[in-house]
C-alpha positions in Angstrom: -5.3 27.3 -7.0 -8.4 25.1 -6.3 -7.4 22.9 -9.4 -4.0 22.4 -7.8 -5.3 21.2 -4.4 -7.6 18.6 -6.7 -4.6 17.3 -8.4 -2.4 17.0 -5.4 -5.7 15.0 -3.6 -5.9 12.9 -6.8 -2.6 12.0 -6.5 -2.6 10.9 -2.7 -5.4 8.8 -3.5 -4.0 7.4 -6.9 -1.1 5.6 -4.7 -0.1 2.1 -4.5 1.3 1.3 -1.2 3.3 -1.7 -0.9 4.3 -3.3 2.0 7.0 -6.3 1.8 8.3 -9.1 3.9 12.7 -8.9 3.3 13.6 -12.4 3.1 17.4 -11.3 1.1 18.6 -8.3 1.7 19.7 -7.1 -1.9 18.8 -3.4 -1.6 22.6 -2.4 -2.0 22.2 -3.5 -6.0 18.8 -2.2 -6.9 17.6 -3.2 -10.7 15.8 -0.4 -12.9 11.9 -1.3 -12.6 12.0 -1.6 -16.6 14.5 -4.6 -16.1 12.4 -6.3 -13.7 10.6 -9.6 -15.5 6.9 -10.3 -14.9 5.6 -13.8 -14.5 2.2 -14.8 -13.5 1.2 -17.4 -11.1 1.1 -20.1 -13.8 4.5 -19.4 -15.2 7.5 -21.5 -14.4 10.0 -20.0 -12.1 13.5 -20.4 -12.9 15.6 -22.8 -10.2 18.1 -20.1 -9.7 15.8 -18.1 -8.3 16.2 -16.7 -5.1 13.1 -15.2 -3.0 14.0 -11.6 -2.1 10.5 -10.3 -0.3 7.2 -10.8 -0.1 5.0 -8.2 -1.1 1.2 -6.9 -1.0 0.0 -3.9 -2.7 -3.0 -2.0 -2.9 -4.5 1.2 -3.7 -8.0 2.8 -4.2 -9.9 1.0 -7.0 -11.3 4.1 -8.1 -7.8 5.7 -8.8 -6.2 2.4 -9.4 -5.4 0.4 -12.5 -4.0 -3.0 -12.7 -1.2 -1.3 -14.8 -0.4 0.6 -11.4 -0.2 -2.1 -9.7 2.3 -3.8 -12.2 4.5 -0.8 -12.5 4.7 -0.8 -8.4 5.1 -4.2 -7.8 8.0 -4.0 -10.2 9.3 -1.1 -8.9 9.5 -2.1 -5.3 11.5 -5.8 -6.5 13.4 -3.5 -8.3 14.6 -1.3 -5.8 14.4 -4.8 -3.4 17.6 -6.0 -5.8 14.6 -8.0 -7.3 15.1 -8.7 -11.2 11.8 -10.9 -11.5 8.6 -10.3 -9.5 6.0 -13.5 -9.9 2.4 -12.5 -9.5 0.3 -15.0 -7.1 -2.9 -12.5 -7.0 -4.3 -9.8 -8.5 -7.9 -8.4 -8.0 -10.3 -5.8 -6.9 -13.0 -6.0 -4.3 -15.3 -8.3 -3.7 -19.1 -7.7 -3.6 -19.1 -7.0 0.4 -16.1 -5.2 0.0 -17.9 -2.6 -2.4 -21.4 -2.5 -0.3 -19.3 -2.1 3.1 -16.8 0.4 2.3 -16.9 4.2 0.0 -13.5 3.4 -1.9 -12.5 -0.2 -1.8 -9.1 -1.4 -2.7 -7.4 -3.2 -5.2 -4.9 -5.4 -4.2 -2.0 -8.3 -5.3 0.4 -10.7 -3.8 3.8 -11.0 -5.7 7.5 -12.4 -4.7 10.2 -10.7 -5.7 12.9 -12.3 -6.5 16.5 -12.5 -8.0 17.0 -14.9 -10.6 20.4 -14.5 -12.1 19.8 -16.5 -14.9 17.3 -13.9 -16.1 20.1 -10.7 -15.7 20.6 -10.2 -19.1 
């Protein structure tokens, strides 16, 4: 029983939250988060690219991996109608962050967007 309470806490603090800005509403043709395209800051975006949100995620450092944060940020485009989600930032705390608080956060900034050259 106790070792069913732990894993239900570790879960709850193993989440990513993201929060999103809609700029195109596109939620009526989601796009399965392993179809979703990754490109960092430095890649080139396609011009037929459309910006569909906004987005910030974070989650516990402790509990989170920067593979979480991928699979969530892809996720959310996904479900957004998003086919490509461009990273702009990705990092964990910094030093302040970690003396100040008992569980910082990691965190990104991503757009989401629908590039329909890329639907393949």
């Amino acid at each position: 029983m106790k070792i069913q309470h732990l894993s239900v806490i570790l879960l709850l603090f193993g989440c990513v939250t993201v929060d999103k800005s809609v700029l195109l509403d596109r939620s009526a043709y989601p796009v399965p988060m392993s179809a979703v395209q990754v490109l960092i800051e430095s890649d080139t975006v396609p011009e037929d690219c459309q910006r569909v949100a906004m987005l910030h995620a974070e989650g516990p450092e402790i509990f989170t991996s920067e593979a979480d944060m991928w699979d969530s940020l892809r996720e959310e485009t996904g479900e957004l109608g998003g086919n490509t989600v461009q990273l702009l930032f990705m990092g964990g705390p910094d030093w302040a962050e970690r003396f100040l608080r008992e569980n910082p956060d990691r965190d990104a900034t991503a757009i989401a967007l629908w590039c329909p050259s890329s639907n393949g």
